[in-house]
C-alpha positions as CSV (number, residue, x, y, z in Angstrom):
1,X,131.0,-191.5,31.0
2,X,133.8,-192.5,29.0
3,X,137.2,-190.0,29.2
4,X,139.0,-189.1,26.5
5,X,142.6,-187.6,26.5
6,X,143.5,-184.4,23.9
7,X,147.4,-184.1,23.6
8,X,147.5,-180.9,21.1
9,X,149.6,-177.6,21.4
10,X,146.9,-175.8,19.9
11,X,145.1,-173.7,22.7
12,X,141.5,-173.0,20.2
13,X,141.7,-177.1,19.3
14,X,141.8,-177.9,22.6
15,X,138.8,-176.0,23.2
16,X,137.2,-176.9,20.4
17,X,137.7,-181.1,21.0
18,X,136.6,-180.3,24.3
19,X,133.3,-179.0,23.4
20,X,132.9,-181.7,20.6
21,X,133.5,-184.8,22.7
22,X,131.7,-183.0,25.5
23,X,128.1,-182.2,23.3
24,X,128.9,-186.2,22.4
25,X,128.5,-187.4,25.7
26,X,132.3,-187.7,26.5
27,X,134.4,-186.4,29.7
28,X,137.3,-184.4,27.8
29,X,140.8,-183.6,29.6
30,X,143.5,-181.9,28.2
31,X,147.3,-181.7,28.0
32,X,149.1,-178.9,25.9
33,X,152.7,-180.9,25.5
34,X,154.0,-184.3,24.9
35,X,155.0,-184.8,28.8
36,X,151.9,-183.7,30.3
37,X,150.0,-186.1,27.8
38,X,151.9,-188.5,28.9
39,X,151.4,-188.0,32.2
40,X,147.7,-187.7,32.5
41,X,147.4,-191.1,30.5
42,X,149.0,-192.7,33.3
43,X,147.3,-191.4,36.3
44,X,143.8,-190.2,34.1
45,X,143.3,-193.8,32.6
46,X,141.5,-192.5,29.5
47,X,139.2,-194.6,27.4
48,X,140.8,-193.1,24.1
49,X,143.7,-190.8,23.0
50,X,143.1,-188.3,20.7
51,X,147.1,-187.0,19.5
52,X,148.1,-184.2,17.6
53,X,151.0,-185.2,15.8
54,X,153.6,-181.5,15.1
55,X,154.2,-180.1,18.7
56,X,157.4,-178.5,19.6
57,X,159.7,-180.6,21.9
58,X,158.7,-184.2,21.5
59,X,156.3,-185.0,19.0
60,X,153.4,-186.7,18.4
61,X,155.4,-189.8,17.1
62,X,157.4,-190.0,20.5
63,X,154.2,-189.8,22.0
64,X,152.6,-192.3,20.3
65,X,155.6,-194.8,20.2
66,X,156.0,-193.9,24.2
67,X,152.0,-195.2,24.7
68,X,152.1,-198.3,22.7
69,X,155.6,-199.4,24.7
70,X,153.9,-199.2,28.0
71,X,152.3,-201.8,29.6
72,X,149.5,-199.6,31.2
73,X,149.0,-197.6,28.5
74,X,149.4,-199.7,25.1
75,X,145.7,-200.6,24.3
76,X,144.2,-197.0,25.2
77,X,143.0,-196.5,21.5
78,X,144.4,-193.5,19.9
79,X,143.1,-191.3,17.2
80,X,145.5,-189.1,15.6
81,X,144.3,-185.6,15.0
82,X,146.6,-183.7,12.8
83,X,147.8,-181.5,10.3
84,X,150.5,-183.5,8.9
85,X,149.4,-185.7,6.6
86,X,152.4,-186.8,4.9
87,X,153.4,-187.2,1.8
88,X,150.9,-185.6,-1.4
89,X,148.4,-185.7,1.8
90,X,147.9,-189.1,1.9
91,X,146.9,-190.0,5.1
92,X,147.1,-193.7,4.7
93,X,150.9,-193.5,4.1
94,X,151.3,-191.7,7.1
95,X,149.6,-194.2,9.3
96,X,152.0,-196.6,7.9
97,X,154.7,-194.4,9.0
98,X,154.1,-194.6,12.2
99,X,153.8,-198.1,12.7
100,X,157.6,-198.8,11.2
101,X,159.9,-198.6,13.3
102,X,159.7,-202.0,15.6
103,X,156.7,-202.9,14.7
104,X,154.6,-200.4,16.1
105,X,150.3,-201.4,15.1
106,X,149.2,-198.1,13.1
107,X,146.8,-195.6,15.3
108,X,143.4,-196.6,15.2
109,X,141.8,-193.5,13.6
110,X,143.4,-190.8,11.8
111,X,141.6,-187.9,11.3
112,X,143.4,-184.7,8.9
113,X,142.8,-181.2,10.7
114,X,140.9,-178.9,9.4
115,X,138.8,-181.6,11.6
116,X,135.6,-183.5,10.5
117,X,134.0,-183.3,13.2
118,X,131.3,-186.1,12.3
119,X,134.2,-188.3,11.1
120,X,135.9,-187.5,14.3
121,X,132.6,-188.3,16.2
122,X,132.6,-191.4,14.5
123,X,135.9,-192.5,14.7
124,X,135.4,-192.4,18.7
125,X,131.8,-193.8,19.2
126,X,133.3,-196.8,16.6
127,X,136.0,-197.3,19.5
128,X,134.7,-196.5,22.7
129,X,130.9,-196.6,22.0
């Protein structure tokens, strides 16, 4: 069963990306803050990230520039789930965002909260099957 990782603040998203990826076939483990995320992507090994991108203390774009600089972790795919959607909510110019400063690639899914759940679904079985 393939796991995937939630790093969101959120306590009812959580549960809720639990349950989706769970009724999908998916093992689902959670982290509420950056650190813990972090942490349970190094000793969890999940098959895909799903990130939440506003959290107090370090933010989704620290932990998302601190996954794609490690060695271990760098080609864990990663789904950004999020609220912030940049500028005019235009998600595509905020998937750029992320991926200027040195050269970081841009996530690979990006899915605007209120959540799709069957382009969330998607997103992850085009990844990880």
């Amino acid at each position: 069963m393939k796991k995937i990782l939630i790093i969101d603040d959120e306590k009812d998203v959580i549960t809720y990306l639990e349950t989706l990826f769970k009724n999908n076939g998916y093992d689902a483990i959670s982290a509420d803050n950056a650190d813990d995320g972090i942490e349970k992507a190094r000793t969890e090994n999940p098959d895909l990230v799903s990130l939440d991108i506003v959290m107090p203390g370090k933010s989704g774009i620290q932990v998302y520039r601190t996954l794609r600089d490690d060695e271990q972790l760098k080609k864990i795919p990663i789904i950004v789930v999020t609220a912030a959607t940049g500028y005019r909510n235009e998600p595509e110019g905020f998937k750029k965002f992320l991926s200027t400063r040195r050269h970081y690639p841009p996530p690979d899914g990006f899915v605007p909260k209120p959540i799709d759940k069957e382009e969330l679904i998607k997103g992850v079985k085009d990844l990880i099957g």
